[in-house]
N, C-alpha and C positions, 0 to 999 in steps of 0.2 A: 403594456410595458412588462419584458421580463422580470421577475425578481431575484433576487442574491439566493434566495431558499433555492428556488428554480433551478438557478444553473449550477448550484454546488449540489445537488440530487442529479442533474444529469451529468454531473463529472463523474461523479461515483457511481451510476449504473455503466456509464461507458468505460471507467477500468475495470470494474468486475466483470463486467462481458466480456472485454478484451483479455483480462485477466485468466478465465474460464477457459476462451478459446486456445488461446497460448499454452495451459498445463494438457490440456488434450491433444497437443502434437506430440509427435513422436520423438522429438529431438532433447536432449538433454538444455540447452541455451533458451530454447525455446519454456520451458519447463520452468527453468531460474527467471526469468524474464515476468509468465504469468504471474507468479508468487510475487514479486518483485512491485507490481502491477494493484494485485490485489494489498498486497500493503499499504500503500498507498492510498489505495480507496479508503482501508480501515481508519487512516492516520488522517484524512480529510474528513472522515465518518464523527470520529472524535472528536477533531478539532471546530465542526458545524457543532457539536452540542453543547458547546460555551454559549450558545446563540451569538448570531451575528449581525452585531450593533458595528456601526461606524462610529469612529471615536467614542469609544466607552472604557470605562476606567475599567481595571481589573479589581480594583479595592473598590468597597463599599462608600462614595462618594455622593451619588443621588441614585435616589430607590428608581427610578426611568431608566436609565442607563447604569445597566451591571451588566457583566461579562462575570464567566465562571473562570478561576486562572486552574481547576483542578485539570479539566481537558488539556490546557495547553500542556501543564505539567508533564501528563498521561501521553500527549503528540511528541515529544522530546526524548522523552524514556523508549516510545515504541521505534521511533527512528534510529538509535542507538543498538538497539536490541535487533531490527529489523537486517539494521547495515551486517552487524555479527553473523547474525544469521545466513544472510545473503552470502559474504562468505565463506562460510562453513556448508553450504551447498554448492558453491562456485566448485572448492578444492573438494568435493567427494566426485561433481560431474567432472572434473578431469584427472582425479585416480581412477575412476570407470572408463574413461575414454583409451586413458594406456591400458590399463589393464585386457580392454576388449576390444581394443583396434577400432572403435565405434562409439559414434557418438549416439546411436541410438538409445531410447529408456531402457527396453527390453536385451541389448546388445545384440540384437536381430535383425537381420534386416532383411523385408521382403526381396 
């Protein structure tokens, strides 16, 4: 039987790969898209180190079952931060874009 450890470590190696592969295109979309990607990984990376309990209090109610509420805190703030972020790279890849007729990173194009 799979376990929840299991498959939330193979989500997060599969968007950091994907992640990875996407900022090493050549394409501006492409680029936002990776980052975008990897964030994600990092906001699931986080929010796994509350450890994950089914049905567990976030207050201190029986010592068996605790959950930490600082990660989720910490997953909330970085989605906020993340989203910002994401846009403020959106609008720089499409001032490069007019600026250089091209959506390439480099404005180059083979």
């Amino acid at each position: 039987m799979i376990s929840l450890e299991f498959l939330i470590a193979t989500a997060i190696g599969l968007l950091v790969s994907t992640g990875i592969y996407l900022i090493l295109r050549a394409r501006t979309f492409a680029v936002v898209l990776g980052l975008a990607m990897i964030g994600y990984a990092v906001n699931i990376f986080l929010f796994a180190m509350g450890r994950l309990q089914v049905r567990s209090a976030a207050i201190l109610t029986d010592a068996s079952k605790v959950t930490d509420p600082l990660p989720r805190a910490l997953v909330l703030t970085a989605i906020v931060i993340g989203f910002a972020t994401t846009g403020f790279v959106v609008e720089l890849a499409l001032r490069n874009r007019n600026l250089h007729q091209s959506d390439h990173v480099d404005s180059y194009e083979p």
